[in-house]
N, C-alpha and C positions, 0 to 999 in steps of 0.2 A: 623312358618315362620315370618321374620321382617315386620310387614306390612312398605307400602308405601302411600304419599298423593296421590293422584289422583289432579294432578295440583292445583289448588286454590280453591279446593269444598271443602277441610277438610274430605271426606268420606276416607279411609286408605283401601285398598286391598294389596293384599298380591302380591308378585312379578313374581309367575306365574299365569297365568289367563287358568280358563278350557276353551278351543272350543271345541264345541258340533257340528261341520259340520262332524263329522266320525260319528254321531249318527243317525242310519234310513238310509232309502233306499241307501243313499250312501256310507256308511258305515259296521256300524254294526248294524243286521237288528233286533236282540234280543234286545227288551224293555227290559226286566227284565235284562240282562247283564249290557245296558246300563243304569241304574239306580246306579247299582251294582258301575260301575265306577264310576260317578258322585256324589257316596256317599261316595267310598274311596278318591277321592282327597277332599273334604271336610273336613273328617276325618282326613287329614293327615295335614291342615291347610288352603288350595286353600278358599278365601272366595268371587273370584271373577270368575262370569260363563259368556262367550259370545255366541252366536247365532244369526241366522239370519230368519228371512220370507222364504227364499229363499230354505235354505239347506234342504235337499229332502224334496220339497216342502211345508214345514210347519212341517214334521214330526219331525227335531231335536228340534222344540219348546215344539213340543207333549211331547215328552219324558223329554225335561228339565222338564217341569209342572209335570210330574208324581215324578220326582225325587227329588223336594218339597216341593211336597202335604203336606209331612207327618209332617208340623209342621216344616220344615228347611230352609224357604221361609226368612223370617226376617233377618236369619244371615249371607244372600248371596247378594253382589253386583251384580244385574241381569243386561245385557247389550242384548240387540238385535239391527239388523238392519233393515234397508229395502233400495229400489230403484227397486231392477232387477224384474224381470217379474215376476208375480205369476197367471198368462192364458193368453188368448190370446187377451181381450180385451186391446187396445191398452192404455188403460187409467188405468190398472191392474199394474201398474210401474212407475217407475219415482221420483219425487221429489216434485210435486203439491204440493198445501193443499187438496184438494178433494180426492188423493189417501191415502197421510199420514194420517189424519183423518179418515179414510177409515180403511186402512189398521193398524193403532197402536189396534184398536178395534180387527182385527184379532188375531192378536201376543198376546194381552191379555189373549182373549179367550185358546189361545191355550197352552200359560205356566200356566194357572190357577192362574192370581194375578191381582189385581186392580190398582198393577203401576208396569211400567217401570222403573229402575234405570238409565241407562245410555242409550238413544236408538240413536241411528248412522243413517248416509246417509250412503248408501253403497259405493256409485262411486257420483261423482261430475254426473249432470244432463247439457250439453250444451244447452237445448232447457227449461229449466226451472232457471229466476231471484233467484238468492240465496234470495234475502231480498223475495217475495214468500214462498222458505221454512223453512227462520228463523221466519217469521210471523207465520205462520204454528205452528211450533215448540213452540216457546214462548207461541199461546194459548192450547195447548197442556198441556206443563210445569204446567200453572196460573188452567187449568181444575183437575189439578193435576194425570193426565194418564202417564206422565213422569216426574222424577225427574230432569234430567240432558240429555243435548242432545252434537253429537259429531258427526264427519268427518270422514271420513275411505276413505284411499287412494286416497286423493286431494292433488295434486302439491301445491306446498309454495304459490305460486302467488296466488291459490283462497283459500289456507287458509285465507292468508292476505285478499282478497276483503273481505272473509265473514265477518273477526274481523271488518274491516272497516263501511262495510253495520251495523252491529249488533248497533255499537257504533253513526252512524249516527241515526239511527231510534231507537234509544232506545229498541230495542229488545233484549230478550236471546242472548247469543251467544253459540258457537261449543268450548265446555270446554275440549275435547279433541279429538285426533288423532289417525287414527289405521293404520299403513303404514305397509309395508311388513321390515323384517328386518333381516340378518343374516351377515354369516360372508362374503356368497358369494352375498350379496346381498345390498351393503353398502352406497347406492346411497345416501339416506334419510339422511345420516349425512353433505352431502355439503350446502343444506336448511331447507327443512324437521324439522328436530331436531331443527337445531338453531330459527328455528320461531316460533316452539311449545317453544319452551325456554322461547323464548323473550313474548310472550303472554301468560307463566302460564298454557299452558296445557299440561293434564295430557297425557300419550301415552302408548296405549296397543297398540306391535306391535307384527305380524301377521308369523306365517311361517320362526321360526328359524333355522328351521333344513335345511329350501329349500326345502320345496316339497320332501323330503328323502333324499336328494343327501349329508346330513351331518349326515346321521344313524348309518353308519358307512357300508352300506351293496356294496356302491359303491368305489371298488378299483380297483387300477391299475392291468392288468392281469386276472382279474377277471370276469367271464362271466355275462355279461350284466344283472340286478338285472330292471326285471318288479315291477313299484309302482303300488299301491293299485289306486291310486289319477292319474296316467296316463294311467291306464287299465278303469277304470271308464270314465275319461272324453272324451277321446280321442283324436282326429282330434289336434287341435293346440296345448295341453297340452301333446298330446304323445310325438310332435315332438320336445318339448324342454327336452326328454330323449332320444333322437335319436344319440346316439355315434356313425356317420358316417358327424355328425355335426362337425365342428372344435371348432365351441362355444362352445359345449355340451362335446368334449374333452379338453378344458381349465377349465371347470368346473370339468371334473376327474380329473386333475393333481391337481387343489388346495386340492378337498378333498379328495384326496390320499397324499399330505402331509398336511393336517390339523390331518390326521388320525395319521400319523408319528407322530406329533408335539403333540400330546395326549398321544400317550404310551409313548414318553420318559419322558412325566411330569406325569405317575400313573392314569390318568383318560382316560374315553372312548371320542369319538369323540362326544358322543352326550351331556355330561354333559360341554366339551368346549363352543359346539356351542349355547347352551342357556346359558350356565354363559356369555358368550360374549356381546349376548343382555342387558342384566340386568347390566351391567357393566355400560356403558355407561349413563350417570347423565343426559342423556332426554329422559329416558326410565324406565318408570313406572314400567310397568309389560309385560313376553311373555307373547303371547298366545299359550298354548299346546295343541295339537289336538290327541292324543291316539283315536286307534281304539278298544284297548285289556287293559285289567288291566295288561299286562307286558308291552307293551306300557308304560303305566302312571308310573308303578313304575321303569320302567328305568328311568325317565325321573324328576323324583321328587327331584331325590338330588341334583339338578343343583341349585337349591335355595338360598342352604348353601355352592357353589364355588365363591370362589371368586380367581380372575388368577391374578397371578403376573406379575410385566411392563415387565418384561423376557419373557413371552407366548404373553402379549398383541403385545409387538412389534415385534415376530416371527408373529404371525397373520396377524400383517401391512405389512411384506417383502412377505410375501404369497397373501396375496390380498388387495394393495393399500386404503388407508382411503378412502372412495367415489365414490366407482368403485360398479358396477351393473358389473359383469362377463356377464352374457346376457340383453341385452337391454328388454325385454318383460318382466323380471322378477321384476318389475317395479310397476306392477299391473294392470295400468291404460294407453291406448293409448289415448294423446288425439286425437277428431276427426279430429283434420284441419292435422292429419297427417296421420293417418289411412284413411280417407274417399281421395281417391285424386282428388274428384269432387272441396272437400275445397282449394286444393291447385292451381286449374285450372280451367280458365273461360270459 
């Protein structure tokens, strides 16, 4: 694969990135499969892996660490996250220095390596000072436990504050972005994009395919196809595959003809939908999340697509440059809209 810069760090990964959240309890629960994986897209050129604290509960870290133990640690761009809960002590989350500090000690332990390459906030934190977790971070970075530190799913606005605060206090700053990104899911290019643009960062974005809905397995006529990711989660992730939704029926018409618009140009629906991402010149690298090694090898030759302005601008009369077909698919609610205590006195 051609590598790519990873924003202004000079480190070069390659344009699909592995996710490891299908690995362990919530996924695929064979260790030794999942290693299996994690060793063929290696082999096949991927030299960039994401994961999280989070994903079944620490176990997709476990298994990234086993996957390389064996001596293949050095020639992978390792990224993990943290923020969301990891028990029930209320101080077990978040975005502090006392949890991250805390917790990066975790993650290490647990992929078996001495540093972090890229390590993420997960979700912006409303009840924790950004200049708190870039301080944080920065002596993190200087302790040398992390290499490079970054944002996952923060609106433009507090990308911008962070760059701000960083440059004000002489601290690290968040050198890149991991936003959700597809073809039904294109909100990220109206800010998003242009501000990692405009500040140099690199972006691994999240969830090409939409949650399945671009696999190819949901078409018109076709009886309702249960995902892996909305049998597992359930309650509010099931009901954004609820085809009694009108939402969730504007999202089968696009990709039921995203589907059309692929066989008449020779390829599947699935090698559109990540060439799509990767196309776009403020977009590093996807992120792939295979459950199965035919997963992954379906999904590896999207690499080397490159779509001509023919397909690009059928794609734009299908789903307008900008447009989130569902508002939640977003990633992130903020609170003063979600909570509506914030919105009422």
């Amino acid at each position: 694969m051609e590598m790519r810069t990873l924003g202004r760090t000079g480190v070069k990964v390659s344009p699909l990135c592995l996710g490891a959240m299908m690995f362990g309890q919530w996924g695929n629960t064979d260790h030794d499969d999942s290693v299996r994986i994690i060793h063929a897209a290696l082999d096949a050129g991927i030299n960039f892996v994401d994961t999280a604290d989070m994903y079944s509960g620490g176990e997709s870290e476990e298994i990234v660490g086993k996957a390389l133990a064996g001596g293949r640690r050095d020639d992978v761009v390792l990224a993990t996250k943290a923020h969301a809960p990891m028990g029930k002590d209320p101080n077990q989350r978040g975005n502090s220095r006392r949890w991250l500090v805390r917790e990066v000690e975790d993650s290490l332990r647990r992929l078996q390596t001495d540093h972090i390459d890229l390590y993420q906030i997960h979700r912006p934190s409303e009840d924790t000072d950004v200049e708190e977790t870039l301080d944080a971070l920065t002596d993190l970075q200087r302790a040398g436990k992390i290499r490079y530190f970054g944002s996952s799913t923060f609106p433009a606005s507090q990308i911008v504050q962070a760059q701000w605060a960083a440059e004000k206090r002489h601290s690290g700053r968040f050198v890149t972005e991991q936003p959700p990104y597809s073809i039904l899911v294109r909100g990220i290019e109206r800010e998003v994009l242009p501000v990692c643009q405009q500040y140099g960062m690199g972006t691994l974005v999240w969830s090409p395919l939409s949650g399945g809905w671009l696999s190819g397995k949901w078409r018109k006529g076709s009886d309702a196809t249960e995902t892996h990711r909305s049998t597992m989660m359930g309650g509010a992730m099931a009901a954004r595959y609820d085809l009694s939704d009108p939402v969730n029926q504007r999202k089968l018409d696009a990709a039921d003809a995203l589907a059309v618009l692929a066989e008449e140009h020779g390829m599947s629906l699935v090698h559109l939908a990540i060439a799509f991402t990767i196309r776009h010149p403020g977009v590093t690298s996807a992120i792939i999340g295979p459950r199965t090694m035919e997963q992954l090898t379906s999904q590896l030759p999207a690499a080397d697509l490159v779509l001509s302005d023919e397909v690009l601008d059928a794609i734009d009369a299908i789903v307008p440059p900008g447009t989130n077909i569902r508002a939640d698919d977003a990633g992130y609610a903020p609170p003063w809209l979600a909570d509506a205590s914030q919105r009422r006195r």
